[in-house]
ZADRENMI-581442 format. One line per field, with one value per residue: residue number from 1; y, x, z of N, C-alpha, C in turn. Coordinates in pm, whole numbers, plus 50000, padded with zeros to 5 digits. Last residue first. Layout:
BEGIN
nunu: [NUM; ...]
n_y: [Y; ...]
n_x: [X; ...]
n_z: [Z; ...]
ca_y: [Y; ...]
ca_x: [X; ...]
ca_z: [Z; ...]
c_y: [Y; ...]
c_x: [X; ...]
c_z: [Z; ...]
END
This chain:
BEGIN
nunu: [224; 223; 222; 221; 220; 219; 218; 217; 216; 215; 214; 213; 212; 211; 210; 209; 208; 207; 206; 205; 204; 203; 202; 201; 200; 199; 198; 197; 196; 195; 194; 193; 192; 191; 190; 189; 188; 187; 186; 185; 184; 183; 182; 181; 180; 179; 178; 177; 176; 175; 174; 173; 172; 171; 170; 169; 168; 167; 166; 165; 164; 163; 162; 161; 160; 159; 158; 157; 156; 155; 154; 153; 152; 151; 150; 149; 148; 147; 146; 145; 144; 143; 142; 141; 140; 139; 138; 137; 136; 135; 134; 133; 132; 131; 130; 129; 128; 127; 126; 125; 124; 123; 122; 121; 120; 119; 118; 117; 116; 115; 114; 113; 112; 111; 110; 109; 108; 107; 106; 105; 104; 103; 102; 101; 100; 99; 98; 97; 96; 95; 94; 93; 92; 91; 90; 89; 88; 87; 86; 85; 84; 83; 82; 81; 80; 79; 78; 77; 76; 75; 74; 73; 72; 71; 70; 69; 68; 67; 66; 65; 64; 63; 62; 61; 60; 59; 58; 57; 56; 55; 54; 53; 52; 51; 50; 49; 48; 47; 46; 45; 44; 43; 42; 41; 40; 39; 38; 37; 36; 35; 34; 33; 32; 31; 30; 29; 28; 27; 26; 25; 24; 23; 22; 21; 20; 19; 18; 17; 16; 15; 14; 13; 12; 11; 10; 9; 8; 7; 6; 5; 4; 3; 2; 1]
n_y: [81441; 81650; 81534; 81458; 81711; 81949; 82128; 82321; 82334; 82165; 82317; 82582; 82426; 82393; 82643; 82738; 82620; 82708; 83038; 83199; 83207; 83214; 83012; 83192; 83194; 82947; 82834; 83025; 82912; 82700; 82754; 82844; 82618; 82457; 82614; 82603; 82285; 82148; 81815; 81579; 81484; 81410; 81633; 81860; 81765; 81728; 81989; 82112; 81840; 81614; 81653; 81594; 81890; 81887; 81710; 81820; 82077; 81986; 81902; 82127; 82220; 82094; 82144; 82455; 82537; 82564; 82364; 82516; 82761; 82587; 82477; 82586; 82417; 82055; 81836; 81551; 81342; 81421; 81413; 81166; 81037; 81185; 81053; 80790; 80815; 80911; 80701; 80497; 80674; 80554; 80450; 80399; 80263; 80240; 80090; 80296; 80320; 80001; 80074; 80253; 80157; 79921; 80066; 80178; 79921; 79863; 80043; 80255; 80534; 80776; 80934; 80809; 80862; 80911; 80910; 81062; 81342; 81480; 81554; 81725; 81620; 81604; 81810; 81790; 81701; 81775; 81846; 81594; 81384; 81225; 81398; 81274; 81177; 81259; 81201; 81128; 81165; 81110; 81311; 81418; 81719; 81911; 82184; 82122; 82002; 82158; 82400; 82261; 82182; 82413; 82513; 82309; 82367; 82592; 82528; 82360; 82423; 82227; 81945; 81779; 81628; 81601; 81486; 81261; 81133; 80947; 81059; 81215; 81395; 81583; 81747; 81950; 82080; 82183; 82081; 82304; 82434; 82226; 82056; 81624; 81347; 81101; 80788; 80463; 80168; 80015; 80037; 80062; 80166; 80423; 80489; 80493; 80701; 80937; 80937; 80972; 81240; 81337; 81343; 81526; 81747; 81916; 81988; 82188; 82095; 81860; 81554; 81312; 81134; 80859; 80753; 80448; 80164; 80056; 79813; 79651; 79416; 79476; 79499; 79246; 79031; 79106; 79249; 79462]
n_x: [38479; 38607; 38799; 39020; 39076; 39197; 39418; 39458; 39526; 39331; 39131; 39280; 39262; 39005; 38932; 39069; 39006; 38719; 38723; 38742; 38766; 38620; 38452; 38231; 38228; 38213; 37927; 37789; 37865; 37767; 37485; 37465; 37526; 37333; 37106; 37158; 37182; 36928; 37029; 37062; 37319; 37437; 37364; 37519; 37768; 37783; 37768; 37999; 38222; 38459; 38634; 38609; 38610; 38340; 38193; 38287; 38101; 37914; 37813; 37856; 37614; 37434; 37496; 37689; 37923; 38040; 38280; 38452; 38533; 38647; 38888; 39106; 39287; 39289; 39478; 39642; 39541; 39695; 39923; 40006; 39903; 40078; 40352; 40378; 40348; 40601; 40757; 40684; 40550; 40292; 40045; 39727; 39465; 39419; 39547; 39769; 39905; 40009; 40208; 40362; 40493; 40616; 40795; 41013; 41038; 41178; 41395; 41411; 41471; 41589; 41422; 41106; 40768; 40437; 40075; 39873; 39736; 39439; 39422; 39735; 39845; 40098; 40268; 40394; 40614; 40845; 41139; 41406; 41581; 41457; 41336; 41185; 41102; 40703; 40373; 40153; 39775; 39508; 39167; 38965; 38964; 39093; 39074; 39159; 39367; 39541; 39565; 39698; 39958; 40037; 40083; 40269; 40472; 40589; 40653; 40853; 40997; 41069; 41173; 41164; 40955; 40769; 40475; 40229; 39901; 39697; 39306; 39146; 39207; 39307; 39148; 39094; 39426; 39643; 39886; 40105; 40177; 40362; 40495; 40472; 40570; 40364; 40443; 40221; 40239; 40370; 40444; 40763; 40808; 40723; 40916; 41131; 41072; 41065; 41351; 41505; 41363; 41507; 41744; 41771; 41479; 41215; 41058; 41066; 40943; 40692; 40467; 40383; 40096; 39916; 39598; 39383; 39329; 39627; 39920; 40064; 40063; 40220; 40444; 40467; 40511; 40731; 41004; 41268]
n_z: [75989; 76073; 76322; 76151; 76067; 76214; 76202; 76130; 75856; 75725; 75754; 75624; 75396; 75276; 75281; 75042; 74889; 74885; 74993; 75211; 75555; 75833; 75869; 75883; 75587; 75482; 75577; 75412; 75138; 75190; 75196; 74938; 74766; 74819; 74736; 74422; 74388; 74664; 74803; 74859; 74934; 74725; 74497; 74656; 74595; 74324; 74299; 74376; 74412; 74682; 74823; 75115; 75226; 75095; 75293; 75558; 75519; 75515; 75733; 75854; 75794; 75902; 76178; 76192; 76384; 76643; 76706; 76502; 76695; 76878; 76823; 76716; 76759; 76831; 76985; 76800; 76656; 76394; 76478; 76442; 76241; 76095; 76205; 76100; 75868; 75775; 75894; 75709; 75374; 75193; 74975; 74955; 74778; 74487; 74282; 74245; 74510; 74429; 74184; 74286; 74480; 74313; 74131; 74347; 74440; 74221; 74188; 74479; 74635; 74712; 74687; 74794; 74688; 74858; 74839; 74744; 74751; 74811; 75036; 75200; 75437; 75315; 75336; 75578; 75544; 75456; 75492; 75415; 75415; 75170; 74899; 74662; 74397; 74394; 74572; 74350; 74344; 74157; 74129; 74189; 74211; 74076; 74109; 74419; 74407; 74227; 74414; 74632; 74454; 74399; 74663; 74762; 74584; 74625; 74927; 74851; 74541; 74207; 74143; 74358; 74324; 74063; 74077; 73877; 73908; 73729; 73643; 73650; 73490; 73201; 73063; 73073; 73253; 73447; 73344; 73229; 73430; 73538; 73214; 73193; 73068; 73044; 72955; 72889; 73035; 73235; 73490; 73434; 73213; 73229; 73465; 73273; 73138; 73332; 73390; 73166; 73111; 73345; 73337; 73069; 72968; 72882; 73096; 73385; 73641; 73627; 73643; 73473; 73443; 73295; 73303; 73390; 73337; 73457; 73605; 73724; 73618; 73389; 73461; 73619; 73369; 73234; 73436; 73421]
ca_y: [81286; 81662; 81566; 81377; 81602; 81877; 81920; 82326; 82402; 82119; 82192; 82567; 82471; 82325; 82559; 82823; 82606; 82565; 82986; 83267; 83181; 83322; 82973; 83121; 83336; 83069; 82777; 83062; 83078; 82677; 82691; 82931; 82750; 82409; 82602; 82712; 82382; 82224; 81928; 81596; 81538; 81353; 81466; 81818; 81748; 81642; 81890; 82154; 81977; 81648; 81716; 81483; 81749; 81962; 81695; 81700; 82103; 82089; 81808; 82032; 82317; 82134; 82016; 82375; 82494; 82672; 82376; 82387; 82767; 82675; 82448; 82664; 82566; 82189; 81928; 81704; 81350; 81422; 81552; 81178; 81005; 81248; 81242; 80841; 80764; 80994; 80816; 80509; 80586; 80663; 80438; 80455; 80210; 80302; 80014; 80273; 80370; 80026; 79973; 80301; 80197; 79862; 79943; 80249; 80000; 79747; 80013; 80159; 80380; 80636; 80958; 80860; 80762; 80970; 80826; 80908; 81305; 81413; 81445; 81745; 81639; 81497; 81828; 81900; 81613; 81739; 81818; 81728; 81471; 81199; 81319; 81306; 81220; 81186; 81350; 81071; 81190; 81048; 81239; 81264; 81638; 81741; 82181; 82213; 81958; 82013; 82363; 82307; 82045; 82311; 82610; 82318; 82223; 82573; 82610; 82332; 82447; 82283; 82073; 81836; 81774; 81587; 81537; 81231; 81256; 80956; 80997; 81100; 81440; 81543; 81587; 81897; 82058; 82205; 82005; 82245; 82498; 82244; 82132; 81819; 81500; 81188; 80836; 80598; 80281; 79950; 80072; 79968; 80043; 80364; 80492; 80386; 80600; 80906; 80911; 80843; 81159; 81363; 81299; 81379; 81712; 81851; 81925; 82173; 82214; 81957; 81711; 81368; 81247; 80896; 80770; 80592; 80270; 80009; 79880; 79776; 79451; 79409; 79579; 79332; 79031; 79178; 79158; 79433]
ca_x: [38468; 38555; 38643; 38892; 39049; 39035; 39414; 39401; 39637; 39468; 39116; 39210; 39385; 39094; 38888; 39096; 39120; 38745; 38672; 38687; 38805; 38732; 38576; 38241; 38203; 38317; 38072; 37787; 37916; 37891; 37571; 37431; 37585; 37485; 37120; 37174; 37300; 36926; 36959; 36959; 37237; 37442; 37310; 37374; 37725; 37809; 37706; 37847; 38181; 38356; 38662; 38667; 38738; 38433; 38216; 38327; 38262; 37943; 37827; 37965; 37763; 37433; 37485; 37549; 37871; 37994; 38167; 38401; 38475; 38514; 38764; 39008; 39340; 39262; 39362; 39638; 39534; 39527; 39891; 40045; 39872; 39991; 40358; 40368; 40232; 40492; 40781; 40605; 40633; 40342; 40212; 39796; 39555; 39334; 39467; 39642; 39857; 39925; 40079; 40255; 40414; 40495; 40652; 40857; 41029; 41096; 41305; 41504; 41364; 41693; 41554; 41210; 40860; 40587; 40167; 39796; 39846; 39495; 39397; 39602; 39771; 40091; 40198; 40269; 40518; 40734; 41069; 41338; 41571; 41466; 41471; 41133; 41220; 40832; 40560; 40233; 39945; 39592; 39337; 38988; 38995; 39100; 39015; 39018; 39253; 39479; 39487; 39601; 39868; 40017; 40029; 40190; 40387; 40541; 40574; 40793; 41007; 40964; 41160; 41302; 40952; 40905; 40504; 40361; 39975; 39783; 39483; 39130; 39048; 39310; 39175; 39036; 39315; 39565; 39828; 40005; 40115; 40267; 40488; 40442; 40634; 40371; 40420; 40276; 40174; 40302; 40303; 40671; 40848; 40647; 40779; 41140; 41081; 40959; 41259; 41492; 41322; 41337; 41708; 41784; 41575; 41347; 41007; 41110; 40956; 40800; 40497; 40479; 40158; 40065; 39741; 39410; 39295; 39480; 39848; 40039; 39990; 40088; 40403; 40527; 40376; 40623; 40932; 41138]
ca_z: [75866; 75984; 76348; 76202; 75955; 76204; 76270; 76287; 75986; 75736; 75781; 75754; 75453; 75254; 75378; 75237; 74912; 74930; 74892; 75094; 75414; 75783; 75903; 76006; 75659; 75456; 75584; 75545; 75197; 75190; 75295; 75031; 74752; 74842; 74860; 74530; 74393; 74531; 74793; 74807; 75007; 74826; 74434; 74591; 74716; 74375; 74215; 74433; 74383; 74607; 74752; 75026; 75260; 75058; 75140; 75526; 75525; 75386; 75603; 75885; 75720; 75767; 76134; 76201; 76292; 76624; 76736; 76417; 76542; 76889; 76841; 76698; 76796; 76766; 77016; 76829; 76798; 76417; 76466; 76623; 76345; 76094; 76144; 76254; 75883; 75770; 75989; 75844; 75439; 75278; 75014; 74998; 74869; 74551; 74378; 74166; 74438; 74545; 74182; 74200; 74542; 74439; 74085; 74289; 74537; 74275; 74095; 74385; 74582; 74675; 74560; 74788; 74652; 74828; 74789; 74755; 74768; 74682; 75019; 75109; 75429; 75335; 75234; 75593; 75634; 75412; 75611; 75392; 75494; 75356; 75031; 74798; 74419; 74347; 74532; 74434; 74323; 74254; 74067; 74219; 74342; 73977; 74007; 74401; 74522; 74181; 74304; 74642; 74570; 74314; 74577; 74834; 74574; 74536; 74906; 74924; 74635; 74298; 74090; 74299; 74403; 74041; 74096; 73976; 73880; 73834; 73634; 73736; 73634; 73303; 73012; 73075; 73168; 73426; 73449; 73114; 73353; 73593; 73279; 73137; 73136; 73017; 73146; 72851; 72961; 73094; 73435; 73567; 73222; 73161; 73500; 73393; 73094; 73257; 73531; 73214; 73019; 73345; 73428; 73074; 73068; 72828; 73021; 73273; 73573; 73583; 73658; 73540; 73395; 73379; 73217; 73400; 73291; 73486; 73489; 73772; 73754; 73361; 73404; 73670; 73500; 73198; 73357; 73482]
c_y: [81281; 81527; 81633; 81423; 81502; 81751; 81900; 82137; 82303; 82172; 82184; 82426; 82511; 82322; 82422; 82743; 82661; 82569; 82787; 83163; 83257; 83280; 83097; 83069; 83292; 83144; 82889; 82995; 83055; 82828; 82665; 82851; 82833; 82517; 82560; 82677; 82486; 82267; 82034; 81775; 81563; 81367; 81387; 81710; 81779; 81603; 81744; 82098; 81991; 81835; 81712; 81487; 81640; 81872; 81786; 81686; 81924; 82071; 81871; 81944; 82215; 82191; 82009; 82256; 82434; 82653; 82442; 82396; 82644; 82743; 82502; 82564; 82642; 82288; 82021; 81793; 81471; 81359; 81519; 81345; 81105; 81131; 81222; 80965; 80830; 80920; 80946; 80566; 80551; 80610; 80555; 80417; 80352; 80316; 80060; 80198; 80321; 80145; 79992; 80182; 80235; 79994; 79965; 80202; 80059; 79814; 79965; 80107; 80304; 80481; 80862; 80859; 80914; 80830; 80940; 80837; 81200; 81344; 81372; 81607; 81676; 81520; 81712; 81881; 81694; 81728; 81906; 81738; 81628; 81248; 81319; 81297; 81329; 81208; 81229; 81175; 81155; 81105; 81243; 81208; 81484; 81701; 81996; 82192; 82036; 81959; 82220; 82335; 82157; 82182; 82501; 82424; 82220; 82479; 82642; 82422; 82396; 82313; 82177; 81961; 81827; 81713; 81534; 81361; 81273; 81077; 81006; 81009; 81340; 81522; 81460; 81758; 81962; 82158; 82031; 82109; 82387; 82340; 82170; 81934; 81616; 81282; 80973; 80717; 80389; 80022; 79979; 79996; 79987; 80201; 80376; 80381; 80497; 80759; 80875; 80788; 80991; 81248; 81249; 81301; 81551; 81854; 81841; 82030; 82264; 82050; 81753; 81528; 81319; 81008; 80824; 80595; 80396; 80101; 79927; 79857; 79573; 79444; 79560; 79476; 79155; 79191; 79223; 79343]
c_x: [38370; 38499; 38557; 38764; 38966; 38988; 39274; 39380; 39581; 39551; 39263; 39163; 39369; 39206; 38944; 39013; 39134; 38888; 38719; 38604; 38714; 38769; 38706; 38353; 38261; 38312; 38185; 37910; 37904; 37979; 37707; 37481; 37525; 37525; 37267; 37185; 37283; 37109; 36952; 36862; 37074; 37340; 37306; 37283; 37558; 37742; 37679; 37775; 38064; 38260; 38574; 38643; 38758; 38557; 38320; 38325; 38336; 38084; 37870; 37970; 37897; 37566; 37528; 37589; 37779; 37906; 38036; 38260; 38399; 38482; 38615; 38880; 39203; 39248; 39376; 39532; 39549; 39473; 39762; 39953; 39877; 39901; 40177; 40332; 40235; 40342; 40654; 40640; 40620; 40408; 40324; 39900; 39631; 39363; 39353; 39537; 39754; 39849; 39968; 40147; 40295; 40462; 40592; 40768; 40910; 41007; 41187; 41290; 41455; 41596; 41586; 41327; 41034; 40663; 40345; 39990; 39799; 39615; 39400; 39547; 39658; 39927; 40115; 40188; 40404; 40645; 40913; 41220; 41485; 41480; 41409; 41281; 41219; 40976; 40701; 40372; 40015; 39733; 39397; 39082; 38999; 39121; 39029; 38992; 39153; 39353; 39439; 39473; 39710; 39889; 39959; 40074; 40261; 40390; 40480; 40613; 40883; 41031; 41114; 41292; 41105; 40928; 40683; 40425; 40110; 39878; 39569; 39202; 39116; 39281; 39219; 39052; 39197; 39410; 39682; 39886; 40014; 40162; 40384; 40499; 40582; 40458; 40475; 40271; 40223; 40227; 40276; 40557; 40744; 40680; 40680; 40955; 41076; 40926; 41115; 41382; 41347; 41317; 41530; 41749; 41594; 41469; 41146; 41134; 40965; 40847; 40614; 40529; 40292; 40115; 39783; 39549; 39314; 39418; 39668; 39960; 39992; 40010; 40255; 40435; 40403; 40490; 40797; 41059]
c_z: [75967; 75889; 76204; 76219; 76048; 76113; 76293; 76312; 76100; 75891; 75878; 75833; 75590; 75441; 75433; 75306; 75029; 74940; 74916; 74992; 75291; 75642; 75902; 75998; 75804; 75561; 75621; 75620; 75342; 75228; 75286; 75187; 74876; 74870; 74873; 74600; 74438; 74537; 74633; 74796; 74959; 74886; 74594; 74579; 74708; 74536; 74290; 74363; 74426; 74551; 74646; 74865; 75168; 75088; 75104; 75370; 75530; 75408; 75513; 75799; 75743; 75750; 75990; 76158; 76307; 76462; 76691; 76510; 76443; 76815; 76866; 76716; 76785; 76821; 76912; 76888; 76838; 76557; 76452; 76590; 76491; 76190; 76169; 76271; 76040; 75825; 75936; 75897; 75617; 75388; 75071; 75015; 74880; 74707; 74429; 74181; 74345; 74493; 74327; 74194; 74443; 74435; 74162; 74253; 74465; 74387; 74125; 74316; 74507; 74676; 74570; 74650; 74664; 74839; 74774; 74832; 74856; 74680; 74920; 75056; 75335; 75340; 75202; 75447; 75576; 75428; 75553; 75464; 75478; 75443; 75146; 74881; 74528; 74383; 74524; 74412; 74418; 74230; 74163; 74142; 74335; 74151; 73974; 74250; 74476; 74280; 74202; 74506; 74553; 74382; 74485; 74763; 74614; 74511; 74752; 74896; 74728; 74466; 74127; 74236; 74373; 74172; 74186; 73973; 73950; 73810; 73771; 73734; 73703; 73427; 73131; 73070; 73149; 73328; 73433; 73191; 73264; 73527; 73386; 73241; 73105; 73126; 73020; 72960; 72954; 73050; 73334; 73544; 73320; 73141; 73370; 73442; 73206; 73249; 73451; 73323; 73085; 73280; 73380; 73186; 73071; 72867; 72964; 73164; 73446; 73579; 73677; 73541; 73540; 73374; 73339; 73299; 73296; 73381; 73478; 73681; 73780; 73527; 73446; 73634; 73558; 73281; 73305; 73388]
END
């Protein structure tokens, strides 16, 4: 890979490649190749070590190989709730596995199949970091044809105030109670007291169950 190559895909964030297991030859070449098409250092951690302060607003490549569906989907959820504005992309994706669903958390910018080839991954990480989206078009068809879907519980979204629906769109785009505050102009208690009432009316507890409630019932539109 040349160096214009590197050079375009390159921006300020770092590279962290999620793992099961850290010291593995697959891993170390899948690293390296990453730090070829970037032009920066592509960290392998463990999902344990994802967690930290350091990391908010990087790109985050997740090795689904390593991981069960259900795992990811555990993983996806907490990166949506503790680093809602890091970008990930599910890496070493087969074709025949049946994904679609994880497509929905909104942190997931981006899936590069087992059989990408080099030129393949460059582009999608460079889009990716753009800010752009790279999702292939049987998943683009996937959530087109499901956010047409009638929802199962329309008469729970109805059933929201004006105020809680803006609660429940910021939340979707994963902004905190800081955040939605500064939007709105309100106090963090009050956030906090509309977001419980949120809870209470969707059946959840906490933003990952709103999260996911989004997700099941195909409200992503009518939540924007």
């Amino acid at each position: 890979m040349d160096a214009s190559m590197a050079q375009g895909t390159r921006d300020d964030s770092k590279t962290y490649l999620v793992v099961s297991h850290c010291n593995n030859l697959a891993i170390r070449l899948l690293a390296r190749s990453i730090e070829n098409q970037r032009g920066v250092a592509c960290t392998a951690i463990t999902r344990d070590d994802l967690f930290c302060d350091q990391i908010q607003d990087d790109l985050v490549l997740i090795n689904v190989l390593d991981f069960s569906s259900a795992e990811i989907e555990r993983l996806l959820g907490r990166i949506q709730e503790k680093m809602p504005m890091c970008r990930v992309i599910l890496v070493n994706a087969d074709r025949g596995d049946n994904i679609f669903f994880l497509l929905n958390w909104p942190v997931v910018k981006g899936v590069i199949y087992q059989q990408d080839n080099d030129t393949l991954i460059s582009k999608a990480i460079d889009v990716v970091c753009k800010g752009r989206s790279w999702f292939p078009r049987n998943y683009m068809d996937y959530l087109v044809r499901h956010r047409k879907t009638p929802t199962r519980c329309g008469h729970v979204f109805e059933s929201l105030t004006s105020r809680e629906r803006q609660m429940l769109d910021h939340v979707v785009r994963g902004m905190s109670n800081n955040e939605i505050a500064d939007a709105l102009c309100l106090s963090t208690h009050t956030v906090k007291a509309h977001l419980q009432s949120l809870y209470r009316k969707v059946g959840v507890k906490n933003r990952v169950g709103v999260m996911r409630w989004v997700h099941e019932n195909h409200l992503e539109e009518e939540s924007r």
